[in-house]
C-alpha positions in Angstrom: -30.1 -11.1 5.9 -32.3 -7.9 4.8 -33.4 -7.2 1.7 -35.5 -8.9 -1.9 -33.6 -8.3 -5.1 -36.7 -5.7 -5.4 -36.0 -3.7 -2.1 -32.6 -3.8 -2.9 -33.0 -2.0 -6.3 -35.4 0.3 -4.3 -32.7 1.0 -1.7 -30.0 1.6 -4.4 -32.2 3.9 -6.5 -32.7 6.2 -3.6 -29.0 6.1 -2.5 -28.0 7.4 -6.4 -30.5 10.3 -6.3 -29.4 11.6 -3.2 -25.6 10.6 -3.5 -25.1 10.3 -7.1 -23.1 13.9 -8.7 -21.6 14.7 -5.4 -18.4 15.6 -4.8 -17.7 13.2 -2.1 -14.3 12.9 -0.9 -15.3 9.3 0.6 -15.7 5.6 -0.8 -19.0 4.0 -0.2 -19.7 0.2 -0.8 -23.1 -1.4 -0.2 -23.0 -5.5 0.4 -26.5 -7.0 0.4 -27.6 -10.8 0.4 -26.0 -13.0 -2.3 -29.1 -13.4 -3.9 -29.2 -9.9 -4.9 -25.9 -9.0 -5.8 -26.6 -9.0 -9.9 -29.7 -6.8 -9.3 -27.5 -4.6 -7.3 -24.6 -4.5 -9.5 -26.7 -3.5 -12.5 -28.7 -0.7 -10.5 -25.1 0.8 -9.5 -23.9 0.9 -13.0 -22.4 4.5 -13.7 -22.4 4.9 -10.4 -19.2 5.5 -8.4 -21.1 3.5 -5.5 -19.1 0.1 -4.9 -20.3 -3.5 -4.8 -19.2 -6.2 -1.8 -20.5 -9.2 -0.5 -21.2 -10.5 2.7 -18.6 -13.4 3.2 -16.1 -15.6 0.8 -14.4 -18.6 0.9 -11.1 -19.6 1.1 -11.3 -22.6 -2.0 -12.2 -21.6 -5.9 -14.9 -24.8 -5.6 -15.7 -27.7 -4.2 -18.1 -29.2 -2.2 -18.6 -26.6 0.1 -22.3 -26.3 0.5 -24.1 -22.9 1.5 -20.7 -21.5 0.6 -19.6 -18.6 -2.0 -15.7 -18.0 -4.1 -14.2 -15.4 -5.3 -15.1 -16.2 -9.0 -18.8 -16.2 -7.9 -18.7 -12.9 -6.5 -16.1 -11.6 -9.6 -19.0 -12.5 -11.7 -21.5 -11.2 -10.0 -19.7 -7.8 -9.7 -18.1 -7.5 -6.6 -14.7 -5.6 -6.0 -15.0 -6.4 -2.2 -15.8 -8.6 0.7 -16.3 -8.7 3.8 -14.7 -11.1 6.1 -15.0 -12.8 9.6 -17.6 -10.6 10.6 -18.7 -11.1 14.3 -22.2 -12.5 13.5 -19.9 -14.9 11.2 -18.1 -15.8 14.5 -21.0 -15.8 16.7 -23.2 -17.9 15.2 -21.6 -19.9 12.6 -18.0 -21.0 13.8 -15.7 -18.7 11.5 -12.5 -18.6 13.6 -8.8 -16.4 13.7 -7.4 -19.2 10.9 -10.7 -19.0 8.7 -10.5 -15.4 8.5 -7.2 -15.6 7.6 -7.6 -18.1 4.8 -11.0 -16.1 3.3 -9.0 -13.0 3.7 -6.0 -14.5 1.4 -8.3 -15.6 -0.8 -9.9 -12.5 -1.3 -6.7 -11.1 -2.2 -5.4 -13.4 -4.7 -8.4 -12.7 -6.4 -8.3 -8.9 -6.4 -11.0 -8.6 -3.9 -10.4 -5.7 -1.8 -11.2 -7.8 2.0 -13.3 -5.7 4.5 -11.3 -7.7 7.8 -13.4 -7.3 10.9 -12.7 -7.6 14.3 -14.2 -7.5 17.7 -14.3 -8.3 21.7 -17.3 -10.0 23.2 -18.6 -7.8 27.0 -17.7 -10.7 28.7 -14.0 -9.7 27.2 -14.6 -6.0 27.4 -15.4 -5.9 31.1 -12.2 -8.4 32.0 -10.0 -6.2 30.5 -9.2 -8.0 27.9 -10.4 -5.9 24.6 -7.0 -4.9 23.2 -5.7 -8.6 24.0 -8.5 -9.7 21.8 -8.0 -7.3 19.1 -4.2 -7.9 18.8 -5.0 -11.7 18.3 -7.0 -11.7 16.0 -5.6 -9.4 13.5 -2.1 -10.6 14.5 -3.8 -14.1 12.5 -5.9 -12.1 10.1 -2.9 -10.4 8.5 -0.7 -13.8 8.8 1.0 -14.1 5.2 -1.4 -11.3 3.5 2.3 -9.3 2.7 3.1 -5.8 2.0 0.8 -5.4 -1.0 -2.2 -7.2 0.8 -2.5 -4.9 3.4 -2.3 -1.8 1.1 -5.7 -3.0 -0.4 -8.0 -4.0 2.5 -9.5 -2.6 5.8 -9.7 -3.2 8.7 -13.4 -2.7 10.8 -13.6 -2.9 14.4 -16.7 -3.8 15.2 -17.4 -4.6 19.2 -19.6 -7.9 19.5 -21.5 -6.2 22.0 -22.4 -2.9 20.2 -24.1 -5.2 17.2 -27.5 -4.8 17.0 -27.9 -3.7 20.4 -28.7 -0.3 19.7 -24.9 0.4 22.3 -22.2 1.8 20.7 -18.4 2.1 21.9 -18.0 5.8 23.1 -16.0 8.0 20.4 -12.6 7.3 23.0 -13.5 4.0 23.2 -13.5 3.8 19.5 -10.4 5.7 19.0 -8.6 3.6 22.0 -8.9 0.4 19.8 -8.3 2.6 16.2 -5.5 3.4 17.4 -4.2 -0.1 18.9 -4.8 -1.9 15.3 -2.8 0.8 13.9 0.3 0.2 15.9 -0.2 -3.4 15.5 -0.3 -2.8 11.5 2.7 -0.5 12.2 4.7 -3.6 13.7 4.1 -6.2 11.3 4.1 -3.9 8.2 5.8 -0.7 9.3 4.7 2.9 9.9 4.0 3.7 6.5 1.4 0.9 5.7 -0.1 1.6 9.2 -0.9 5.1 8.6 -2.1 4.7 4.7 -4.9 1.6 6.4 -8.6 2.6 6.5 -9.7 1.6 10.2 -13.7 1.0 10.0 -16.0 1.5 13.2 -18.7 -1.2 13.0 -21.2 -0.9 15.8 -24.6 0.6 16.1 -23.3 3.6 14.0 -26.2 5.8 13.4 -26.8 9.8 12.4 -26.8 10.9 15.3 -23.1 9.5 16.5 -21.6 9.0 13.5 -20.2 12.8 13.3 -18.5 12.1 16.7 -17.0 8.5 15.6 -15.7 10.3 12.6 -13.9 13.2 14.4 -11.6 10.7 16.2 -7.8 10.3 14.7 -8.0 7.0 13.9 -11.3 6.4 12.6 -11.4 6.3 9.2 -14.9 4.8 8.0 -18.1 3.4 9.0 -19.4 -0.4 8.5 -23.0 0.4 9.0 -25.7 -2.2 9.8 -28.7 -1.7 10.5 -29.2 2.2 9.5 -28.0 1.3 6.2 -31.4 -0.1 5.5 -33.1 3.1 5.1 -31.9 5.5 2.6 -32.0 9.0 5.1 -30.6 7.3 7.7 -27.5 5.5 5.2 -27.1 8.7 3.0 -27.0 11.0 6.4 -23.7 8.5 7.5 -22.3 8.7 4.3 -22.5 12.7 4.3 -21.0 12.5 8.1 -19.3 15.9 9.3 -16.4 15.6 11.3 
């Protein structure tokens, strides 16, 4: 919850001058409050920066109050989504079955669904992180077939590296990377497992983001907080691994 349609045009105009023209062998999608995604789609146009939204829900309409579909975001000029975020589970109820039902959603409308995942400490110091993350991906992916998991990602995102300023270590990282790959590679073979983007969410910043990045598994970055200012954003998106 950052960000006026004006600082998001602001934030966007900065991220095309520096990133704009470059040869970047990466994607980069920003996904700022509903209430600015028109702003933000017009300020990215011509640009080959991408434009998601926050959350989506699982019905075209209804009386869903405080809620957003897939035709809303369409409209508004979205191509992804993100979806069960932890903050979403933390503080406002989404559970493993919600996910899966925004995340099915999203792909019958030709969103491309950013599917996060993540262990509380509580869970991470009783030893129960992969446990966690097998779980809740095993109900993520329920029914999102062969051609839904060749469109989204996956982000691991550890509840307690949000916002706290702790990050997993790179091997940490890596260690659950590498788990949601083999769990992809048993419900959807090895081939689908090794084409998935796997996202590190977590207190990424400039000055860990080259070591996240180096690990085999990692594939991306689903920044928070340090996407808010344009040196720190444009420094992640220009990581070297």
């Amino acid at each position: 919850m950052h960000g006026t349609v004006a600082q998001t045009r602001a934030l966007l105009g900065g991220l095309r001058e520096r990133l704009d023209g470059k040869a970047l062998d990466r994607e980069i999608v920003v996904a700022p409050p509903f209430t600015a995604l028109p702003a933000a789609a017009e300020a990215l146009r011509g640009s080959s920066i991408e434009l998601g939204a926050q959350n989506i829900h699982w019905e075209t309409k209804g009386a869903f109050t405080g809620e957003i579909s897939a035709e809303m975001l369409l409209e508004a000029g979205c191509r992804w989504a993100i979806v069960g975020h932890c903050e979403r589970r933390q503080y406002f109820g989404e559970t493993d079955s919600s996910v899966n039902r925004r995340t099915r959603a999203a792909l019958a409308a030709g969103l491309r669904p950013i599917v996060c995942v993540g262990e509380t400490l509580a869970e991470r110091d009783g030893g129960e992180t992969l446990a966690v993350i097998r779980r809740q991906l095993q109900a993520a992916l329920l029914d999102v077939g062969a051609a839904g998991i060749q469109t989204l990602c996956v982000a691991y995102e550890p509840v307690w590296a949000i916002g706290t300023g702790r990050t997993a270590t790179p091997t940490q990282a890596e260690e659950v990377h590498a788990e949601v790959r083999g769990i992809v590679a048993e419900l959807f073979g090895k081939d689908a497992s090794e084409r998935l983007r796997i996202l590190y969410g977590g207190s990424v910043k400039p000055d860990n983001v080259d070591a996240l990045m180096a690990q085999a598994d990692v594939d991306g970055a689903l920044v928070g907080g340090a996407s808010l200012e344009i040196e720190s954003f444009t420094r992640i998106v220009e990581f070297r691994s």
